[in-house]
C-alpha positions as CSV (number, residue, x, y, z in Angstrom):
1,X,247.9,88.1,67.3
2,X,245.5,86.1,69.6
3,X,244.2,87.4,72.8
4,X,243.4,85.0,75.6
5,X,240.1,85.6,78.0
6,X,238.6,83.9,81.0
7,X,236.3,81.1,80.8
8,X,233.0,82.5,80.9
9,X,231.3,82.2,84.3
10,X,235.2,81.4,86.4
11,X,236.1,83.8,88.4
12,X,238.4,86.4,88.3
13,X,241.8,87.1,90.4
14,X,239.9,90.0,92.3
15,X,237.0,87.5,93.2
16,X,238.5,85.0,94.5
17,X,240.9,87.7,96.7
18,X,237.4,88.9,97.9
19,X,236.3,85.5,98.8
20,X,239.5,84.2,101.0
21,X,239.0,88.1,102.5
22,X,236.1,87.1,103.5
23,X,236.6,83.7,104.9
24,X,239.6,85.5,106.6
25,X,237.6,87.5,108.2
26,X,234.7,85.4,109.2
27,X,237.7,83.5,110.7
28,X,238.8,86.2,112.5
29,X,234.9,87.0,113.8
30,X,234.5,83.0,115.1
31,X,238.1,83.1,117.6
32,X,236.5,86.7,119.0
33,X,232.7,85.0,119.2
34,X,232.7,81.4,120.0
35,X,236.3,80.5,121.0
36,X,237.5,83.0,123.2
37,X,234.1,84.2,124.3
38,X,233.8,80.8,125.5
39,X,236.6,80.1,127.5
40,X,239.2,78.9,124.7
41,X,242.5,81.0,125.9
42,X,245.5,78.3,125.1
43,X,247.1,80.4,122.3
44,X,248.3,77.8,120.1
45,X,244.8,76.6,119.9
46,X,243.4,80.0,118.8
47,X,246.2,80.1,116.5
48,X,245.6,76.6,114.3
49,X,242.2,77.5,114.2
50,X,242.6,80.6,112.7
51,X,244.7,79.1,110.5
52,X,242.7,75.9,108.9
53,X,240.3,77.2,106.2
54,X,237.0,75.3,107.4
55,X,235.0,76.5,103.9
56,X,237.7,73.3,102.3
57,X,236.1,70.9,104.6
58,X,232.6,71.9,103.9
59,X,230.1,71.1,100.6
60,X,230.3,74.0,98.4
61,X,226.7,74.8,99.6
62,X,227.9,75.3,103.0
63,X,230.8,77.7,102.4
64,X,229.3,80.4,103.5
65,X,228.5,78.6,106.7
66,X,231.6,77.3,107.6
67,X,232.1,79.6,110.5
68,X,228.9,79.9,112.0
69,X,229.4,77.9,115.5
70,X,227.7,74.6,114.5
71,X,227.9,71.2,113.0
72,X,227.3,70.9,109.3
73,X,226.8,67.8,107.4
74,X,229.1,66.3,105.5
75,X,228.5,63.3,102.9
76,X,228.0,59.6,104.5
77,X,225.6,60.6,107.1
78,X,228.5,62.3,108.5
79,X,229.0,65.6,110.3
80,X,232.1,68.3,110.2
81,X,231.9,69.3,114.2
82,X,231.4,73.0,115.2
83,X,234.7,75.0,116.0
84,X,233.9,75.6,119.8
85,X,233.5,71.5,120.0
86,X,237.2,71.1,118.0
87,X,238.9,73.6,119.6
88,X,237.8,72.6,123.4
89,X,238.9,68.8,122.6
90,X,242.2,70.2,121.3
91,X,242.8,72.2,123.7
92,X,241.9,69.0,126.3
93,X,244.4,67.1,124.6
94,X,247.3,70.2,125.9
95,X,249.5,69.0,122.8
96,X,252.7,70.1,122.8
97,X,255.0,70.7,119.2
98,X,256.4,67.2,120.1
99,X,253.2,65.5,120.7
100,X,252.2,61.9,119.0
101,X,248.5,62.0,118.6
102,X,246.4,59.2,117.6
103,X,242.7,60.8,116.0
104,X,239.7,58.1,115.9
105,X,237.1,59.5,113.0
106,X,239.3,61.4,110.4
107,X,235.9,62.5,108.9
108,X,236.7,65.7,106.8
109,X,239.8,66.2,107.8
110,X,239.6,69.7,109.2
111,X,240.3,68.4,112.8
112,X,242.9,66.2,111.4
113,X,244.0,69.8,109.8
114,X,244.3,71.6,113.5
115,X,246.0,68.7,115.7
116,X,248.7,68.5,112.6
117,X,249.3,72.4,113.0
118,X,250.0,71.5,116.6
119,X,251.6,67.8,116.7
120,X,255.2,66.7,115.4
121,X,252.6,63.8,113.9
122,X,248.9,62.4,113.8
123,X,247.9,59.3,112.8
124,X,244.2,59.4,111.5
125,X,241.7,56.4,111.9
126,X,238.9,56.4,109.7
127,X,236.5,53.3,109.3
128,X,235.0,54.9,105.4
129,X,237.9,54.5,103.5
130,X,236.6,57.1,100.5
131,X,236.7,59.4,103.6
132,X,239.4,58.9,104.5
133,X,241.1,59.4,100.9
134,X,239.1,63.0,100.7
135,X,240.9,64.0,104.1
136,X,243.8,62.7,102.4
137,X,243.3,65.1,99.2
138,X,242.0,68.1,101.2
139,X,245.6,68.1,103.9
140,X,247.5,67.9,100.4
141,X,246.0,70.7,99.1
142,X,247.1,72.4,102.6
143,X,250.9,71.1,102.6
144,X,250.3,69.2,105.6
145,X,252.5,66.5,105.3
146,X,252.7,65.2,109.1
147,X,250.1,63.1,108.9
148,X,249.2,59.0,108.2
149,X,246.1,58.1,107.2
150,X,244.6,54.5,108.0
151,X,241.4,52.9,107.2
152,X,239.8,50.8,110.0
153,X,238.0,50.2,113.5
154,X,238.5,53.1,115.5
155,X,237.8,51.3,118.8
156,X,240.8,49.3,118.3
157,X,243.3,52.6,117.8
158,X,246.2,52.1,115.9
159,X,248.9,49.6,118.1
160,X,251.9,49.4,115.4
161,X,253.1,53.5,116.8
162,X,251.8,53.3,120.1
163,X,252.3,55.0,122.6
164,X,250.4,58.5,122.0
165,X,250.9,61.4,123.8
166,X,247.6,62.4,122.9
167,X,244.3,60.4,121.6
168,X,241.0,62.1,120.2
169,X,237.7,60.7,119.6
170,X,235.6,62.2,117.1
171,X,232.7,60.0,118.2
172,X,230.7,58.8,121.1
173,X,231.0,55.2,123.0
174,X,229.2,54.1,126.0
175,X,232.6,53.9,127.5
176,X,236.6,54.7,126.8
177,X,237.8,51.3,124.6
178,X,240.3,49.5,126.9
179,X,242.1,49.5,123.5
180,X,242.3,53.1,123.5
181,X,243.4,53.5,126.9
182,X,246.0,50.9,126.9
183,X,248.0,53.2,123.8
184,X,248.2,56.2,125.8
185,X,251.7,57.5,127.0
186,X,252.3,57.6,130.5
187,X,250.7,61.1,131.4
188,X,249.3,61.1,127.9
189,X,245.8,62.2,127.7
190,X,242.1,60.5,125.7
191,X,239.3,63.1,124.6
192,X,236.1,61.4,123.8
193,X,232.6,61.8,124.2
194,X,231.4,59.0,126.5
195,X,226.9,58.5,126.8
196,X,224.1,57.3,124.6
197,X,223.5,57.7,121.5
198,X,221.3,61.2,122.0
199,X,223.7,62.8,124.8
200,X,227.3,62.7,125.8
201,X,229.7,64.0,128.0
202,X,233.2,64.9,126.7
203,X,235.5,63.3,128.9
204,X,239.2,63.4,129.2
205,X,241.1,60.4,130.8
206,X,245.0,61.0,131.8
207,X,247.0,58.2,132.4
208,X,249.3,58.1,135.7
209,X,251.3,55.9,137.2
210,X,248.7,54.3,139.1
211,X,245.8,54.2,136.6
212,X,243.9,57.0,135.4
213,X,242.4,60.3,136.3
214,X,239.4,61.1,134.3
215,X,237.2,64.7,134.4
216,X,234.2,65.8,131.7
217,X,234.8,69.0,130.2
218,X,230.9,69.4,129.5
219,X,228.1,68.1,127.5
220,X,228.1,67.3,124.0
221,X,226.7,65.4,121.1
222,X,228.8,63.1,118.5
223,X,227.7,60.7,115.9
224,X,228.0,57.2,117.8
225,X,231.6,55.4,117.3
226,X,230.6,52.2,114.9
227,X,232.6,49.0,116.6
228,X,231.8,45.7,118.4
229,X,233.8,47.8,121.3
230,X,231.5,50.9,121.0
231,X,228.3,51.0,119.3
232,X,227.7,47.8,117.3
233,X,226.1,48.2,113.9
């Protein structure tokens, strides 16, 4: 008779219950603290970001940070954007479950994560193409299957599915791409941090029937968008 035991040093059943308790939790503790003590009310909204687990788009280092209301870095010189930052562009995009959104800067994929629990379907623009396959991996793992992902110039946006309801920038430019603009639906909306390279304002342009109406929904700070349209390596 043979008896079967644990690798030494995995952990058990119970452990791992306690850990997604806790990450539960701290989920729960981030909508109260950051998102709706800061204005976030659309319900939808609160409800995708309670449901993404951030802690699978963070290093393993991080885990324990991933709800604390701030950026974290993320490998390539990248950065995973704080919760009050993705849930306020989201929320600026007012997707609908119909929606077509276009996302420029896949990064992680935990953004990606919240606009596909949201959108009928988002396509992902990523320039780092082995960041791009991790986002890939990570939305697997999740069952999120309502999502493309394409490797290239974010500037540029993704013309073969245009137009989009809905298109969001996960990086700054010194202005909106004309690109970008041209592949929004009429009343379809662009989030994206528009400044320098230090500071930014997040702006949100809405196309009408006469051009477009444009607002910033505060300050913020974003890696720079890398493109001959944006910021030019």
């Amino acid at each position: 008779m043979t008896t079967s035991h644990a690798a030494e040093g995995a952990p058990t059943g119970r452990v791992i219950y306690a850990w997604r308790q806790e990450r539960r939790a701290d989920r729960r503790r981030m909508i109260r603290r950051h998102l709706l003590a800061r204005g976030i009310r659309d319900p939808r909204v609160l409800a995708a970001m309670a449901w993404v687990p951030r802690e699978r788009f963070v290093a393993p280092a991080q885990a324990r940070r991933a709800y604390d209301d701030a950026p974290l870095p993320t490998t390539h010189g990248q950065t995973i954007s704080q919760p009050y930052i993705v849930a306020l562009m989201t929320a600026e995009a007012g997707l609908s479950r119909r929606s077509r959104v276009l996302e420029i800067g896949t990064g992680t994929g935990y953004h990606t994560a919240v606009l596909a629990k949201l959108a009928d379907f988002v396509w992902t623009v990523e320039r780092v193409p082995e960041l791009s396959q991790d986002a890939a991996h990570h939305l697997a793992q999740l069952g999120i299957t309502n999502v493309v992902f394409v490797v290239g110039d974010g500037a540029q946006g993704y013309a073969p599915v245009a137009p989009y309801h809905a298109i969001v920038v996960s990086a700054a430019a010194p202005a909106a791409p004309p690109r970008l603009l041209n592949q929004l639906d009429l009343w379809g909306r662009l989030v994206i941090p528009v400044g320098d390279i230090g500071l930014q304002e997040l702006m949100v342009y809405r196309r009408t029937p006469t051009g477009f109406d444009a607002h910033s929904a505060g300050p913020c700070r974003f890696v720079p968008l890398l493109s001959p349209a944006a910021f030019d390596e």
